[in-house]
N, C-alpha and C positions, 0 to 999 in steps of 0.2 A: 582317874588322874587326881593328885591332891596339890594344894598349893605348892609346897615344896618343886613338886616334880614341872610345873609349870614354867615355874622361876627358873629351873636348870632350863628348859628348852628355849624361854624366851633370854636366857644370858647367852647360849648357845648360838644362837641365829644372828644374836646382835653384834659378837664378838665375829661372827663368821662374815656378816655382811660389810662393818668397818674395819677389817683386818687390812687391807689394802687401802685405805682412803684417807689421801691426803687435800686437805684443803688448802687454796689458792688465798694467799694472805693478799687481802684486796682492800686501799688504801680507803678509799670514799664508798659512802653509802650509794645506794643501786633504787632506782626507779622503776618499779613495776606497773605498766600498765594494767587497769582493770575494768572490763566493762559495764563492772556495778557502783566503782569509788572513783573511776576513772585514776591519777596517778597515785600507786603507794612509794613511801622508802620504807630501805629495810638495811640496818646499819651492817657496816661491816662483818662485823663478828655474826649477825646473825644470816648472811650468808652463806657463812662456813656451814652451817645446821643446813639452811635450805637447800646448797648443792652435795648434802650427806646420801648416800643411800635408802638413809632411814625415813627420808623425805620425798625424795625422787621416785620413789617405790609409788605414790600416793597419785602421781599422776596417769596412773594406770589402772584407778580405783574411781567409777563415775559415783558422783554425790549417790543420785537417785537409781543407782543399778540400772537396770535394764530399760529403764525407763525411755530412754533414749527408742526404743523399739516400739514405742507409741509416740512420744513427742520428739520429731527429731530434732530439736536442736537441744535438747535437754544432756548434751556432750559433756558437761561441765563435770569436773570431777572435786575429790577428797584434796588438792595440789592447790589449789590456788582459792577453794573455801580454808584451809588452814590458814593461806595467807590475808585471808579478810580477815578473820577472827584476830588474826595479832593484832591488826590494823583497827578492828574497833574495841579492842580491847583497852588501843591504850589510848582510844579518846573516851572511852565512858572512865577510866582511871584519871586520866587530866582536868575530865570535866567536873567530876568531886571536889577538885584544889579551888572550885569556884562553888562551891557549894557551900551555904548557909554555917553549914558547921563545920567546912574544911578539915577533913581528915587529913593526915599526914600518909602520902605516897609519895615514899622517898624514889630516888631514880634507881635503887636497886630494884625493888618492887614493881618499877613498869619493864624496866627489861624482863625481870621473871614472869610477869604477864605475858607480856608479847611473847618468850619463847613457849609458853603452856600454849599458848593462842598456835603458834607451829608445829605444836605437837601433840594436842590434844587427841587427836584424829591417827597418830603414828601406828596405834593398835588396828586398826581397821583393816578385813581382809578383803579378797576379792567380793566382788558385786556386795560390799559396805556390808549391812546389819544379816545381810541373808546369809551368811557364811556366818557370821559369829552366833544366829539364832541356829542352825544346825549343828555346830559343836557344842550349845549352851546343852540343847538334847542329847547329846552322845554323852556328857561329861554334867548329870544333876550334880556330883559330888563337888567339883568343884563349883560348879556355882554356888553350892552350899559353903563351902569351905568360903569362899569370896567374900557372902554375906555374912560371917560369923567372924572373919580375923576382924583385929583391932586395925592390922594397917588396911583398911579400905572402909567407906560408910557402907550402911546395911543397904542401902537401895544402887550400890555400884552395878553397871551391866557388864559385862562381860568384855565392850571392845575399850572403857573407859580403865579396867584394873589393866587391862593390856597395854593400854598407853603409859600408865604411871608403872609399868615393869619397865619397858624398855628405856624410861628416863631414868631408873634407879641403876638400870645393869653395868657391872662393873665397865664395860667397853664404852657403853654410853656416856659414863660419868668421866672415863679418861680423855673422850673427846672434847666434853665442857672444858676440864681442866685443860686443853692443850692449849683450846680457845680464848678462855680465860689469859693464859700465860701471852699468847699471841697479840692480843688485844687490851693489855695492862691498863694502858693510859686510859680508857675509855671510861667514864664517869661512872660506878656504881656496880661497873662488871666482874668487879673482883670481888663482891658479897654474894654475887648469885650461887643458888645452889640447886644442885639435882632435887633434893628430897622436897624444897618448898615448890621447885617445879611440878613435882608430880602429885605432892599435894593440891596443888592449885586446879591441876585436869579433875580429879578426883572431888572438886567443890568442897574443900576444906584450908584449915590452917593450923597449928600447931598453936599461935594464939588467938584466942577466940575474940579479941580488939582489933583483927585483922580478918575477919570472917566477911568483910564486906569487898574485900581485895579477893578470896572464893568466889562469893556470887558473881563475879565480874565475868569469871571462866566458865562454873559451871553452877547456876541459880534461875531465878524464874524467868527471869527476862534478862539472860546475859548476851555474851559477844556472839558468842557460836548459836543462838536462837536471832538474832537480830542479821545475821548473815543469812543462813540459811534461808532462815521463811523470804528476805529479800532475792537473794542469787536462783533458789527454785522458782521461783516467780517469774525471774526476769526469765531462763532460759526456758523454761515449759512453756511462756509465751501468757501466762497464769495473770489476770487484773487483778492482784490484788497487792496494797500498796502496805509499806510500813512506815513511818515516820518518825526515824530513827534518831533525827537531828533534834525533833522534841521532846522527845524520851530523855537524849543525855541532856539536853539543856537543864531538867526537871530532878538529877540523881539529885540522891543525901542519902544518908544514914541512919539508922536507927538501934538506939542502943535498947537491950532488953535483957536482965539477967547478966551483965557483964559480959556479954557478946552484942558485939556491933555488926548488925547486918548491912547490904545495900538494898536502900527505900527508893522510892520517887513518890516526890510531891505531889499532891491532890488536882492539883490544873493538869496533869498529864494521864490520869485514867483513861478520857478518850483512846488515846493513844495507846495506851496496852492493852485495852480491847482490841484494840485495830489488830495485835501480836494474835490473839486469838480468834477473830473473825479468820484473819490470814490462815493461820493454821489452820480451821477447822475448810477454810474453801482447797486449801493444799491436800488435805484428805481426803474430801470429795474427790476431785477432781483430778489426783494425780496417784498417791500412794496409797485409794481405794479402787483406782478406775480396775474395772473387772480383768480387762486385757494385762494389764503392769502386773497384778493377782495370778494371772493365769501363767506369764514369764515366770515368774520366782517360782509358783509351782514345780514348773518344769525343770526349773534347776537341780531343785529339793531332790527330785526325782532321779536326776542324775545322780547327784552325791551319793544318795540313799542305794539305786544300784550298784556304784565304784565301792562302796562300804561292803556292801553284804559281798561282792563278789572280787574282791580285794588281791586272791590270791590269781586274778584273772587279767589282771593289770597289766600293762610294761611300764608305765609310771604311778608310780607310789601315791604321787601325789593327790590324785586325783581321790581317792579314798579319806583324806582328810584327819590321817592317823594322829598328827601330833597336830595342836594348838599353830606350829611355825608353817603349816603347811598351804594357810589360805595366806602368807605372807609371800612363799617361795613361788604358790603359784598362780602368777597376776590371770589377768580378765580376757587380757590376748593370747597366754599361754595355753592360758582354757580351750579356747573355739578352735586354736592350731593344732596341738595336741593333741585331742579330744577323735580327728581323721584317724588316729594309730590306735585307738581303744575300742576294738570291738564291740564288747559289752556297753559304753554308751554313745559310740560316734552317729547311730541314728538319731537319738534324741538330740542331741546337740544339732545334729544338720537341720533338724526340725526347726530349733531355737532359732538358727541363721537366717533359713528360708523361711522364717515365719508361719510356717505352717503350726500352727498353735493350737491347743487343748481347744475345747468349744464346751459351752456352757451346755448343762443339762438340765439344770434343773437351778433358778434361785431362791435364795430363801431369806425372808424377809418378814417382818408384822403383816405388809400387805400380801404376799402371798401363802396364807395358812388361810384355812375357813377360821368362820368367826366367831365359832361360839366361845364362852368366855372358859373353858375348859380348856380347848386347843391353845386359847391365848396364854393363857398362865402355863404350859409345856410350853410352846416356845421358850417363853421369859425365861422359865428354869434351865432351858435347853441353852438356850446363851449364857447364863452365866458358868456353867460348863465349860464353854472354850472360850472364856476368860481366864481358863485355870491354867497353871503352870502346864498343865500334863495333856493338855489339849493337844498338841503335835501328834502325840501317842494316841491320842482315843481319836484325830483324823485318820491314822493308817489304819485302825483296828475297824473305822467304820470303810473305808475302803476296802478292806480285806472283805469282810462281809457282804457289802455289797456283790463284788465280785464272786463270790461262792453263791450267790443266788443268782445271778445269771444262769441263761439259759448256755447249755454244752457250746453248740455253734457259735453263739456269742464273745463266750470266753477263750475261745482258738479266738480269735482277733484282738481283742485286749486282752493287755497285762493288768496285773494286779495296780502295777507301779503307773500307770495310764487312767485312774481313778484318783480324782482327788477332791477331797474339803479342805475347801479353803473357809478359817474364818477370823475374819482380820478383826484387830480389836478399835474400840471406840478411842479418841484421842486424848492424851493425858491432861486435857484440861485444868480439872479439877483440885490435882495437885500442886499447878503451875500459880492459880489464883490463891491457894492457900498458903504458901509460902511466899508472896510478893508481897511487901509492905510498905503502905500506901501513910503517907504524910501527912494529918490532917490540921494539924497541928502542933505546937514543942514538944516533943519527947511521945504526943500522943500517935500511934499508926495501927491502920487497921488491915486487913489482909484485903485483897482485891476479888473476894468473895462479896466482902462487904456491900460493892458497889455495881456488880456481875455477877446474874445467878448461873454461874457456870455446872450448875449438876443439873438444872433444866436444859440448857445448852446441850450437853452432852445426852441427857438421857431422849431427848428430841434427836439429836442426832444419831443413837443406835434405832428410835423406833423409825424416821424419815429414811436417816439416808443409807445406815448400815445396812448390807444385805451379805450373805455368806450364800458359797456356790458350789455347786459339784458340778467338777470339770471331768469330762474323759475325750480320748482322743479315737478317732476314726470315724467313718463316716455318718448319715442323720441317724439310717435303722440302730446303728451299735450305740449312739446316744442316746436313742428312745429309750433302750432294753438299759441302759443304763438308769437312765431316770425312772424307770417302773421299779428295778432293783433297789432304789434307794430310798424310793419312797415306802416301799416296804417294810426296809430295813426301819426308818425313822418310824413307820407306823408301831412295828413291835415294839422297838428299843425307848421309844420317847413319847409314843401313844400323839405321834403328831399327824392331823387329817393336811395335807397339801392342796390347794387350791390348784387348778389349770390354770390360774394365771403365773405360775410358776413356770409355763413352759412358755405358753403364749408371751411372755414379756420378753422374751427371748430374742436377739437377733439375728 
């Protein structure tokens, strides 16, 4: 699949989903309760967008996927984190008009915030990043394509260019404009435009003296991070806190090179640490826990069966053929569905009934012996599935593993019933190195400067990171699995596995 061909499927989808949608011209702004800001508004016109298809879709998309399957009340979805993000979007934008140097954010500029802030997220498919990382696998080319056109930056992911297609798509931009036309009178609404909208998801701007109006959407410490790390928090039931209100108190600017970034002042580092302490305990605790690991797994597995066996289907869908397809088909359609599909309505009943993959084998610094040979094969061996192509060299060590089972063994599992899992270390590093910190007039230094976040992080792949081989069925078929794999790592990576690998096990 190449750029071109993507842009026809997502103008396709867009054009097919607003073909029929008309919005209800509603005189006064609308009050939404929220149990993390308590009340928001959200102006007329930008109604029109939130009661679109293109949005409504979103509440059927949970934040944290499956996650809800270990923390139950972690319900919260993609629907109403869209609607935080407009919401602090355009107070960290208002709170600059008090800032030292007061930039000029005219009222067109916060509305085009605010609607980037409700649409940032519009690209997201079912169960969020775990659908858009198994088509990123199916389709390198276009991710490569992604990273190399002019119209997107080089570190774009996959569900962020999909968000700025669907603002660009012809059907999309006929609804601004109708909006536009609907809502005349309204102070500044008649300069907005699709393309700086979608620039703005994208963490860009066409003028580089408005680059700090970017970071506001998509930068080190912007809307959509200051939401999230807070709303995961609150519904995972997660202590840990952000302190958002002294953050924007602390915004400014920094000009460097004739590009104006967004800074915050030197009395507020505590507080973007806090961003990253949060983060790094969110990863812990919620989007490393082994069990939320072992859901996505299982997904994976689904898909990956509905792919290979595509022509076995009654819906299409489920196979993941086009790009619009984790769009068409939401997260309830999944689990309903999924009863008619032979080839995967076991696994999925699994998913339901919780009867879940079981750990065989983890693998960790702490559990490998310790001589200092072993140890540097680990090291080498993680930065391995740090690598793009890691997906690929997990199913190829699964395949393997499984061929070395014992006959009896592998009559009871599948191939697709073996898995490595290994998640990676948090983006810390990059976050700290583009946030610039205030020290002085004109002078700012990165948030490196003042947080050694590569000790951080590398403390936290050797503590808390650990990578797992999941299989399914009962203890003997787990055992033979972990003898299999430990084999396998012994040839393949000359790695010795301690029996605290098993013993740590629950």
């Amino acid at each position: 699949m190449d750029l071109a061909e993507a842009r026809r499927d997502v103008d396709e989808y867009v054009a097919e989903t607003l073909a029929e949608y008309q919005f209800s011209h509603v005189t006064e702004s609308k009050i939404i309760r929220d149990p993390v800001y308590g009340f928001q508004r959200f102006y007329p016109h930008e109604i029109a967008i939130i009661d679109s298809p293109i949005l409504q879709r979103l509440r059927g998309v949970h934040q944290t996927a499956l996650s809800y399957l270990v923390y139950p009340s972690a319900n919260h979805t993609r629907f109403e984190h869209s609607l935080g993000v407009a919401t602090k979007a355009e107070q960290l934008a208002l709170a600059l008009q008090s800032a030292p140097s007061r930039p000029d954010v005219s009222a067109t500029r916060v509305l085009e915030l605010r609607l980037a802030g409700l649409l940032h997220d519009s690209g997201h498919g079912l169960f969020s990043h775990l659908t858009e990382s198994i088509l990123s696998q199916r389709h390198p080319e276009l991710i490569h394509a992604i990273k190399s056109s002019d119209d997107f930056p080089e570190k774009t992911h996959l569900g962020e260019a999909l968000s700025a297609l669907i603002v660009r798509s012809p059907a999309f931009g006929d609804l601004i404009a109708r909006v536009k036309t609907s809502y005349a009178t309204h102070e500044g609404l008649r300069d907005v435009t699709t393309d700086r909208i979608a620039n703005l998801i994208l963490g860009r701007t066409a003028n580089p003296e408005e680059q700090y109006l970017a970071d506001i959407i998509s930068g080190p410490f912007d809307a959509d991070k200051l939401d999230y790390l807070g709303r995961d928090c609150h519904f995972t039931g997660i202590r840990a806190e952000v302190d958002w209100e002294r953050i924007t108190h602390a915004l400014d600017v920094h000009t460097s090179n004739g590009t104006i970034y967004l800074a915050v002042r030197q009395p507020a580092v505590p507080h973007l640490e806090q961003i990253l302490f949060s983060k790094m305990m969110l990863f812990s605790a919620v989007y490393h826990h082994h069990k939320i690991r072992t859901l996505e797994q299982m997904v994976q597995a689904v898909f990956e069966v509905a792919h290979e066996r595509s022509t076995d289907l009654n819906n299409p869908l489920f196979a993941l053929a086009r790009l619009s397809d984790m769009w068409r088909l939401s997260e309830a359609a999944f689990f309903v569905l999924a009863k008619h599909e032979s080839v995967v309505s076991d696994r999925v009943k699994a998913i339901l009934d919780r009867r879940l993959m079981q750990r065989a084998l983890l693998l960790n610094i702490t559990t490998i012996k310790k001589d200092p040979e072993n140890v540097e094969s680990y090291l080498q061996f993680q930065k391995l599935f740090a690598a793009p192509g890691s997906p690929q060299t997990a199913r190829l060590l699964a395949r393997a593993v499984h061929q070395q089972l014992p006959a009896e063994v592998r009559k009871r599992i599948g191939e697709h019933e073996i898995r490595f899992d290994f998640p990676r270390s948090p983006s810390l590093s990059d976050d700290a190195e583009q946030c610039n910190v205030l020290v002085g007039p004109g002078d700012a230094r990165t948030l490196r400067a003042f947080f050694p976040t590569e000790d951080w992080v590398a403390s936290y792949a050797d503590n808390k990171l650990s990578s797992h081989v999941f299989a399914a069925g009962d203890q003997e078929t787990r055992a033979a699995v972990a003898d299999a794999a430990e084999s396998v790592l012994s040839d393949l990576f000359r790695l010795q596995i301690d029996k605290t690998a098993r013993h740590a096990l629950k």
